[in-house]
N, C-alpha and C positions, 0 to 999 in steps of 0.2 A: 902772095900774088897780088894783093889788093893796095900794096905799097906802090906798085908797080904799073896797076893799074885798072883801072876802073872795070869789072865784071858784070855780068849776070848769074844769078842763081844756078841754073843748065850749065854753065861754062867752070864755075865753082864745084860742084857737085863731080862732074863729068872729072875734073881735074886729080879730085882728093879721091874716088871711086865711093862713092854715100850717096843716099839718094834726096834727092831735092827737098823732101817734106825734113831731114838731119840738117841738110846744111843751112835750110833756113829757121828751122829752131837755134841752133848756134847762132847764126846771125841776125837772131832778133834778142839774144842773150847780149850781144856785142854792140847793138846798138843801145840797148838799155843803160851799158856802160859807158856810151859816146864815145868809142871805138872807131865806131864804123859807122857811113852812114850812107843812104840811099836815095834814090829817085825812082819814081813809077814813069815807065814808058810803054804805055798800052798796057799787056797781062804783062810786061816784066819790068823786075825788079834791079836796079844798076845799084851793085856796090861800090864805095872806094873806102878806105883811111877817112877818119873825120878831117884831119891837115897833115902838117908835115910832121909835127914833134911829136904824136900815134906812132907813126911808120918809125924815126927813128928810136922809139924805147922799143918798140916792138923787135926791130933789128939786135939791139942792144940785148933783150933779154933773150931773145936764138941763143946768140954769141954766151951769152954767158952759161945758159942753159947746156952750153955744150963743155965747157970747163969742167975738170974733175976739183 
């Protein structure tokens, strides 16, 4: 989703069915890895992909993840 484009936590959560305090533990995991990264707008939080070449291994590894 976040390839795709740019989020809030509420919109993330609300999406995967977990609750806000889950999805932003993972996404404080994912930025730690420079994954993902964020901006504060008021109390919320904006995720996207750190650039483009995140989104495309991320893609890459679905796909293969899906291969027997």
């Amino acid at each position: 989703m976040l390839s795709k484009r740019e989020l809030c936590v509420c919109d993330i959560a609300a999406a995967v069915k977990l609750s806000q305090s889950a999805v932003s533990h993972q996404l404080r995991v994912l930025r730690g890895a420079r994954l993902v990264k964020y901006r504060k707008d008021g109390k919320n939080a904006w995720y996207s992909v750190s650039d483009s070449h995140v989104g495309v291994l991320l893609r890459q590894a679905i796909a293969h993840a899906g291969h027997e």
